[in-house]
N, C-alpha and C positions, 0 to 999 in steps of 0.2 A: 504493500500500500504506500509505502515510506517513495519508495522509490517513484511510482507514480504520481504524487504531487510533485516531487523535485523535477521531472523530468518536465511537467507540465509549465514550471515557469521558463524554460528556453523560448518560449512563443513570444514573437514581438508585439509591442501594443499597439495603437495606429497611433500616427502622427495626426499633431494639433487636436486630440480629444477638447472636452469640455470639461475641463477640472483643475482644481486649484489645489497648492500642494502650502503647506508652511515650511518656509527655508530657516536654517537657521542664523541668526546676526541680521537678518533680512527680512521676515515675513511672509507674508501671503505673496503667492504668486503663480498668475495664471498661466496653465502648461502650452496654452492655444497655439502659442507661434513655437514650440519644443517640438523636436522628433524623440522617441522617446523610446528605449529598447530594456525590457525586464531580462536579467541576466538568475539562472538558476546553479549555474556551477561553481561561484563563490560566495561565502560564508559573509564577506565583508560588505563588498559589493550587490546590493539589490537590483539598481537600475540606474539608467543614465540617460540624461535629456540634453539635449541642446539645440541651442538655438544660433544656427551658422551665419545668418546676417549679421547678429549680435556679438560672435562669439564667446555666447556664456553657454554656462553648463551646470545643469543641475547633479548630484549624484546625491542618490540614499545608499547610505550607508549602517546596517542594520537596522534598517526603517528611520532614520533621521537624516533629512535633507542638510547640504551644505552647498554653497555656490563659488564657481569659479569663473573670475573674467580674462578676457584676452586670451583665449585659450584656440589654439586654430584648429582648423575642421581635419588636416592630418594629425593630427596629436591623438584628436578625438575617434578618427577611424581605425591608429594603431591601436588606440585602448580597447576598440570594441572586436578587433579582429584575436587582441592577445588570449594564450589558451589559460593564465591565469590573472582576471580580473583584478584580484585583490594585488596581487603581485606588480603586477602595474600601477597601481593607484599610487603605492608604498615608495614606490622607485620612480615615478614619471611626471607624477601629478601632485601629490603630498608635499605642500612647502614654496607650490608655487603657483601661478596662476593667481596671485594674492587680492580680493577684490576690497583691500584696504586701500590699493593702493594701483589697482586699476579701472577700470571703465566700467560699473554697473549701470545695464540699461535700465531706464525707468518704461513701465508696463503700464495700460491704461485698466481704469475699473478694479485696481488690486480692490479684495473684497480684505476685512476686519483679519486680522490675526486666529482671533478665539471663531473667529467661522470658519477661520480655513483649518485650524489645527485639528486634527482626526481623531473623532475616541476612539481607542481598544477596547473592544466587545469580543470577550474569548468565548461568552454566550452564540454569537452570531458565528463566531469562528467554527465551533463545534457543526453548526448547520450547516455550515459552505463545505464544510468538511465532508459530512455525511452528501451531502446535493454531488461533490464530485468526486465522490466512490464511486458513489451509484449513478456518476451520468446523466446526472440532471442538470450538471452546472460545467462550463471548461474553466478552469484557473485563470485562463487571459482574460477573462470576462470580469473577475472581479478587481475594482479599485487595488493598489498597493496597499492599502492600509490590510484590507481583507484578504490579500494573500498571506502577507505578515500575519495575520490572526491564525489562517489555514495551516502555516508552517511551524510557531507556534503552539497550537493540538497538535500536530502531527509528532513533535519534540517527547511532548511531555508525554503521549503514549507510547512511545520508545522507552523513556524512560523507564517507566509502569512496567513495560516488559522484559526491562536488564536490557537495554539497548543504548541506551544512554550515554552520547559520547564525554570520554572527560575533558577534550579541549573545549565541548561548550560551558562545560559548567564549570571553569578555569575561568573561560570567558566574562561571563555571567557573577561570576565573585569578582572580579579585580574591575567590571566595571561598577560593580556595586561600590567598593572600596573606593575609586575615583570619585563617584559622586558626593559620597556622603565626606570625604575629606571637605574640612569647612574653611580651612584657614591654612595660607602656607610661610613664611619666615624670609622676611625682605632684609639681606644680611646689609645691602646699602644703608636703608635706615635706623639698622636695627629693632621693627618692631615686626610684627604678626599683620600681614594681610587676610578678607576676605577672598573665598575663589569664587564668591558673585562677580558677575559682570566681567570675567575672565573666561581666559581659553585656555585653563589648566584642564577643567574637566574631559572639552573636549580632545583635547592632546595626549589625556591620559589614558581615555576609553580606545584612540586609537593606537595607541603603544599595545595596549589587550590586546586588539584585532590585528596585530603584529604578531604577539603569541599564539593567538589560536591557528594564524597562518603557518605558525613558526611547528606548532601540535600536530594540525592535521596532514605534515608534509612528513611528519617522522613517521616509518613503516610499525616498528618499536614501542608497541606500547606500554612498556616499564619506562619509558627512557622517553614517550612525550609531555610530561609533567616538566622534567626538566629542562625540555625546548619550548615549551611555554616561557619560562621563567626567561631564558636567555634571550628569546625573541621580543617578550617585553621589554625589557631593561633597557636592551640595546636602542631601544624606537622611546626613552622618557625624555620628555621636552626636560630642559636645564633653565630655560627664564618663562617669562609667565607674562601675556599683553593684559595690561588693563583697560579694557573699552571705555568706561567711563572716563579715565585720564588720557586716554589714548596715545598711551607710550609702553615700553616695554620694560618690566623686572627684568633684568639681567642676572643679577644676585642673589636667589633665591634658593629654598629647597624643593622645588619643584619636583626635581628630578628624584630626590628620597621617596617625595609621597609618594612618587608613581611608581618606584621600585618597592614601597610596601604595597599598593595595589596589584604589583605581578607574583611579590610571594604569597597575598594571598590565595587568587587565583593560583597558583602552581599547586599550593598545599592540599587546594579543597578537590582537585583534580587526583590526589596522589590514594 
């Protein structure tokens, strides 16, 4: 069963749908003028939009959007031709395309934030689930959010039946750990920052999705706990942007927290 949902998200979505996605640092934003391709063979990578007039680009990344500008329409054809996704992101596109700092299109009719941002209904997920066993439903048909929900169930009844991979639940602890880190240590001033309004979190969750890529590529499974661990470490951001002051911590312990967020993950994996 497992395997027939996954295979079902390789299907492309059409270009220019009617639907709005919430980006992250950005907001709402309408996929209209987006080609848009759902990718099923990476853990990190969900899908990818762009918009070639504009050259932006949408990517979800385990269900959270993030935006990149100035990015060209070959960049974006090698990403989508490569055999790993994630691998690509990590190495190609991660760190640049900066839309701090280059050309964000403005979109007309952006609707509200809190109308575009998706609820998780694992309720709903459970139906879509049952609708495309039994062929009642194809997976391309439903929204992202509701595939997400579809893969999801499909996890946790692996789980249920000793299926359960440990690099996701590695995963899944060290981005826990990232989040709930509240505060991290600005050794320039010497006092305690907030990680509101920062991109510690995000840079920590994908240091994880470094790991799990770094997990699911070791054959070994005594020995991918520990290539979690390495694969994180190696991907923790060392300075931390503050959006609100809009500069960068240089000096901080970023990189600690996120190295306690990849031993966790490695521990709850072992």
């Amino acid at each position: 069963m497992r395997a027939l949902i996954l295979a079902a998200l390789v299907v492309l979505s059409s270009p220019a749908i009617a639907e709005v996605v919430y980006v992250k640092y950005r907001g709402a934003v309408d996929l209209a003028p987006f080609s848009c391709q759902t990718t099923g063979e990476s853990s990190l990578v969900n899908r990818i939009c762009y918009d070639a007039k504009e050259r932006y680009l949408l990517v979800s990344l385990k269900g959270t959007y993030y935006h990149y500008c100035e990015i060209s329409n070959a960049a974006v054809s090698g990403w989508l031709r490569a055999q790993s996704k994630g691998r690509f992101y990590l190495a190609y596109v991660k760190g640049k395309y900066d839309c701090r700092t280059g050309h964000v299109p403005a979109y007309s009719q952006s609707p509200t934030p809190r109308d575009a941002q998706p609820t998780f209904n694992v309720d709903r997920g459970v139906r879509n689930y049952q609708d495309v066993i039994a062929g009642r439903k194809r997976l391309d048909q439903l929204s992202p959010i509701e595939q997400r929900e579809v893969l999801t169930v499909t996890q946790r009844l692996a789980r249920r039946r000793g299926a359960g991979e440990p690099c996701d639940v590695a995963y899944s602890s060290c981005t826990d750990e990232c989040t709930s880190t509240g505060a991290y240590f600005d050794y320039e001033e010497g006092i305690y920052r907030t990680t509101q309004d920062t991109d510690f979190s995000s840079n920590c969750e994908s240091a994880c999705s470094a790991g799990q890529s770094n997990c699911e590529d070791e054959d070994d499974r005594d020995s991918k706990c520990d290539e979690f661990r390495s694969g994180c470490e190696s991907d923790c951001p060392t300075s931390v942007f503050d959006y609100r002051a809009g500069e960068f911590r240089l000096l901080t312990d970023a990189d600690s927290k996120c190295e306690d967020a990849c031993s966790a993950g490695a521990s709850s994996c072992e």
